[in-house]
N, C-alpha and C positions, 0 to 999 in steps of 0.2 A: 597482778604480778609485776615484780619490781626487778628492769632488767639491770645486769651487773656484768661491771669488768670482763671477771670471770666468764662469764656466757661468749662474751664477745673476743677474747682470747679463743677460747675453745672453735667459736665460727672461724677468725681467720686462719688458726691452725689447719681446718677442715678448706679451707681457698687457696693453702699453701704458704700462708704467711708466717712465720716464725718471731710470735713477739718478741720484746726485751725488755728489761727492768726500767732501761730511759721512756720506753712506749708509753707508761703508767701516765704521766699528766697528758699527754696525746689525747688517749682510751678514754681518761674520765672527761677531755673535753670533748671528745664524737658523744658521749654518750649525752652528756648535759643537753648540747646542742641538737641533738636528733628528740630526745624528749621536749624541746623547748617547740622545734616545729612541726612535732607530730601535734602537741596541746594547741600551738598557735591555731592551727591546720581546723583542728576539730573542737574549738571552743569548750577544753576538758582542763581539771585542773590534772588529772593522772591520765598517766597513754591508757587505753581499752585493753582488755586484756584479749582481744582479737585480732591486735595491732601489734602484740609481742614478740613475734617471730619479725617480722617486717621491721618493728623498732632496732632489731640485733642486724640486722640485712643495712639498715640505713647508717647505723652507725659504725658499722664495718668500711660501707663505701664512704664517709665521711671520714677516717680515719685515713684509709687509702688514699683518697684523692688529695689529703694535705699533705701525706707525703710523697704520693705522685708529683706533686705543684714543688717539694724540696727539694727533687733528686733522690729520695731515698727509697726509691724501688727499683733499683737497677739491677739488684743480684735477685731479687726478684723476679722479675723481668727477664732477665737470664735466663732462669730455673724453672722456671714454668709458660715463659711468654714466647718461646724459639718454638714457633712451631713449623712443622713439616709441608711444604709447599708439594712438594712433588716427591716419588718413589719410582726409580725403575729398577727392574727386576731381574735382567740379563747382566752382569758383572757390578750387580750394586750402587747405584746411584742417590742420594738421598741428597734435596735442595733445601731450606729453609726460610722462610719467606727474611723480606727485608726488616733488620731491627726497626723500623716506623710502622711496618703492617703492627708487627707485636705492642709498639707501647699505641697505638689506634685501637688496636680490642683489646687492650685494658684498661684503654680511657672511657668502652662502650661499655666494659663491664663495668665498672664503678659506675657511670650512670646509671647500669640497670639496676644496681641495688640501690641505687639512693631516689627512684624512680616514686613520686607518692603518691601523684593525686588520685589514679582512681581507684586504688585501694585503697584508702586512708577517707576520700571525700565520703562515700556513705557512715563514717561515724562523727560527721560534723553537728552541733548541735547550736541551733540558733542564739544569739546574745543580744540581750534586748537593753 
């Protein structure tokens, strides 16, 4: 299987991510490049097709993280990264941790999807 664009739209749709028509040279370069170090990774000229699902996961966080490294996750970040530190329940209290906790675990999300070796190293195949 031969992963696409498409697929990888559809995952960060599914993360919260709302692509856009500038995304497209972005998308096709996460994709090249996550195919180039899955192959590098497991001496293949094509990704396994075991590695599928996880090749769409790494090129999501590899897409993310360059435009983490631009600025261009901040209504991102926003909209999904405020999260709820505290709730109290007597006259309504609700705190939100500090904007650094939020872009900190989305920096640990993107590492976990672009996370490879021990999924990826049992389809490594010797090169002599």
């Amino acid at each position: 299987m031969r992963m696409t664009i498409e697929e990888i739209k559809a995952r960060l749709e599914q993360l919260g991510y709302e692509t856009a028509e500038g995304d497209n040279a972005a998308l096709r370069f996460a994709l090249k490049r996550t195919e180039e170090r899955i192959n590098n990774l497991c001496n293949t000229n094509e990704v396994p097709d075991e590695l599928y699902y996880k090749g769409i996961d790494m090129a999501c966080g590899e897409f993310l993280g360059g435009r983490m490294m631009l600025g261009g996750l901040d209504s991102y970040d926003e909209a999904g990264g405020r999260l709820i530190k505290t709730i109290a329940e007597g006259d309504t209290s609700v705190t939100y941790m500090e904007r650094k906790s939020c872009a900190q675990r989305l920096e640990s999300f993107i590492d976990t999807l672009c996370l490879t070796d021990s999924e990826i190293i049992r389809f490594r195949k010797f090169k002599w």
